[in-house]
LUMTOR-225530 format. One record per residue (C-alpha): chain; residue in one letter; residue number from 1; x, y, z. Coordinates in Angstrom, 1 decimal. Layout:
<atoms>
ATOM chain resn resi     c1     c2     c3
ATOM     A    a  NUM      X      Y      Z
...
</atoms>
This chain:
<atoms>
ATOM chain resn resi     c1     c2     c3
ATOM     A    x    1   91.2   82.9  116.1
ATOM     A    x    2   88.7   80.9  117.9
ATOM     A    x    3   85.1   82.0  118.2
ATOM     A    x    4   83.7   81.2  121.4
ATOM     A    x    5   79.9   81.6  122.4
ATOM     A    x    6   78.4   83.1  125.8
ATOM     A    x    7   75.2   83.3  127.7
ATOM     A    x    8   74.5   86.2  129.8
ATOM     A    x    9   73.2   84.3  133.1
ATOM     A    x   10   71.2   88.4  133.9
ATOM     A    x   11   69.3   89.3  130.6
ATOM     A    x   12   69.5   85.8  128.5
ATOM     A    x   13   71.3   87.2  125.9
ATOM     A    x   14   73.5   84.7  124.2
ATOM     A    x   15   76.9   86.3  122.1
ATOM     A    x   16   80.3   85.2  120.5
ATOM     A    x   17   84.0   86.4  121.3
ATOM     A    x   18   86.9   86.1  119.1
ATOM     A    x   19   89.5   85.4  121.3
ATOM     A    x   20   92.9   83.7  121.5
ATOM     A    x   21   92.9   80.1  122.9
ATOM     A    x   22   94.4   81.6  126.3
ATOM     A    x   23   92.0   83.8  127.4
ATOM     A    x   24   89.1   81.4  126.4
ATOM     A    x   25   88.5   80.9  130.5
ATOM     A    x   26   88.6   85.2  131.1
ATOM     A    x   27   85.4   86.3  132.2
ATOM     A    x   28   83.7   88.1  129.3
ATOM     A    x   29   80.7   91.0  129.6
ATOM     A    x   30   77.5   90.8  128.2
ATOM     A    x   31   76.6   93.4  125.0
ATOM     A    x   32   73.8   95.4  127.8
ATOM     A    x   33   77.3   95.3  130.1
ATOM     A    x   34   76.3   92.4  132.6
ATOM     A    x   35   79.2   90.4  134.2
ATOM     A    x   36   77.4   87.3  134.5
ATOM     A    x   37   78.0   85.6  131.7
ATOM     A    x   38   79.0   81.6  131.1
ATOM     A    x   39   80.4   79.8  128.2
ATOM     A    x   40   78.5   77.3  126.4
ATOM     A    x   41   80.0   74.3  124.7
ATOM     A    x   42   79.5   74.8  121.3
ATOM     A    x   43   79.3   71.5  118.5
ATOM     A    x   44   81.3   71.6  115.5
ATOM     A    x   45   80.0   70.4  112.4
ATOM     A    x   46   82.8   69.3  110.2
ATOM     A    x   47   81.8   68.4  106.5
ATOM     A    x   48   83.1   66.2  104.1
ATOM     A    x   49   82.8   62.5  103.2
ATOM     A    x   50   84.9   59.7  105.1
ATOM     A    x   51   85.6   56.2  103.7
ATOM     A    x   52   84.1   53.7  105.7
ATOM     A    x   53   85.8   51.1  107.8
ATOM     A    x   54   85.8   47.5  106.2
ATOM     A    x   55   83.7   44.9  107.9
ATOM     A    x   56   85.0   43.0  111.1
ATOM     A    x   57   84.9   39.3  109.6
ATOM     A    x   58   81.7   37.1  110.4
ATOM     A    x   59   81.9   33.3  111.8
ATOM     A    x   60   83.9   33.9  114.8
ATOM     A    x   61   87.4   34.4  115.8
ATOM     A    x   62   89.8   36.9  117.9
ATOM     A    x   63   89.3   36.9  121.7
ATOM     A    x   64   85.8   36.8  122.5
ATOM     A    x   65   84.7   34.5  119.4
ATOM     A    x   66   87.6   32.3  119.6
ATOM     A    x   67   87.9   30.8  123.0
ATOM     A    x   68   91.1   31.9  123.4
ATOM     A    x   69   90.0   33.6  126.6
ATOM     A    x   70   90.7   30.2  128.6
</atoms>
């Protein structure tokens, strides 16, 4: 289940909800019991190693290196 993070907009307290994916726009309540709260995008940090790209080739060529834009 999702983990979604709050700020209460009344005391500054910032929380997280477990919650199912449809209810991640319902209002939620503070832990001290105030309504106004907001939710705050939250990064995600995904690790892990990726193989990198291979290099465009130099000396020219496709549209903008080619003059094929006539």
């Amino acid at each position: 289940m999702p983990r979604y993070e709050y700020r209460c907009r009344s005391c500054g307290t910032s929380f997280e909800l477990n919650r199912p994916m449809a209810e991640s726009s319902a209002p939620a309540t503070c832990p001290d019991g105030h309504d106004d709260t907001v939710k705050l995008l939250s990064a995600v940090a995904v690790g892990g190693t990726a193989k990198s790209a291979p290099a465009a080739p130099s000396g020219g060529g496709g549209c903008c290196g080619g003059g094929c834009c006539g």
